[in-house]
Each structure stands twice: as C-alpha cells, then as structure tokens.
N, C-alpha and C positions, 0 to 999 in steps of 0.2 A: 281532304278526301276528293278523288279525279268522279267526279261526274260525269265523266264523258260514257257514251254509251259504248262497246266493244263495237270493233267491225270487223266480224268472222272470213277469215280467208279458210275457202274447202283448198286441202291440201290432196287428200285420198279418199276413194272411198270403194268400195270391195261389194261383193256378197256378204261379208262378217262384219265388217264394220265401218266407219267413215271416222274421219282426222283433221280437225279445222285448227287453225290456230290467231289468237289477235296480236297483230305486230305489236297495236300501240304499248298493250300488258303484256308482253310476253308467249303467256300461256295458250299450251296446249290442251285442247277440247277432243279429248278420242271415246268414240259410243263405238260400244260391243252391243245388240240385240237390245238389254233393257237396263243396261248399267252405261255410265258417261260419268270419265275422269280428267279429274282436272290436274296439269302437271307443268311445273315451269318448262321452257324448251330444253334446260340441259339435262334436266330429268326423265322426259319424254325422250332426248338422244340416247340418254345411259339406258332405259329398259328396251326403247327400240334393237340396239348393238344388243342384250341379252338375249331378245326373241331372236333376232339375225342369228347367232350363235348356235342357239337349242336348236332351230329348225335345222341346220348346216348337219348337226349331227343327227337329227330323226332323219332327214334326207341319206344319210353317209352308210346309213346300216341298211341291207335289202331286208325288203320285206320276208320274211316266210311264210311258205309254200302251205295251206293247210294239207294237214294230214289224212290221208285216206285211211279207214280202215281197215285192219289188217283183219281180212278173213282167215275163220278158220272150218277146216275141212272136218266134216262129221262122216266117219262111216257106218 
C-alpha cells in the first residue's frame, strides 16, 4: 500500500466547478457545488469529450424567441 500522501495539481476552476488532479495516482478530483468525483484521467478524458459534445450541440440550436401573447379583440 503507497503511503505516500497525494499532491494536488489545480488544473481549472470555474464559477461551477474546480478540476485538480495527482500525477503521482493518476486520478482526477472534479467538485461540482457539494458533490467531488473521483475518476482515473482516461475516464475523466472520456466524460470531459461527452460534456464537449452535448454543449457543442445545446450551443448549435438558437435559442427561442418567447412567445408573446396573442391578443384578442372584444367588441
């Protein structure tokens, strides 16, 4: 069993969330608000490249316009 204690490198960190990771293990340390996952790096690359994607396509489609309502005329 490695004893040794981690040494966190901050990678990112955001308004939503911050990304450290420790060379010596590997592994990826990503905190969203009051959740923190822990994820080897090529695991953390595979869901990073999914979020990259999904946003690509919420980005890809315009927003819509809300609707005004349609008056109707009383006489």
């Amino acid at each position: 069993m490695n004893k040794k204690t981690c040494s966190h490198e901050h990678l990112a960190s955001t308004e939503y969330g911050q990304t450290l990771i420790c060379r010596e293990c590997g592994i990826v340390h990503l905190h969203v608000q009051h959740l923190s996952l822990r994820f080897s790096a090529e695991n953390f690359l595979g869901l990073a490249d999914t979020l990259t994607d999904a946003a690509q396509k919420i980005r890809a489609v315009p927003k819509a316009k809300p609707k005004r309502p349609q008056l109707t005329r009383v006489k």
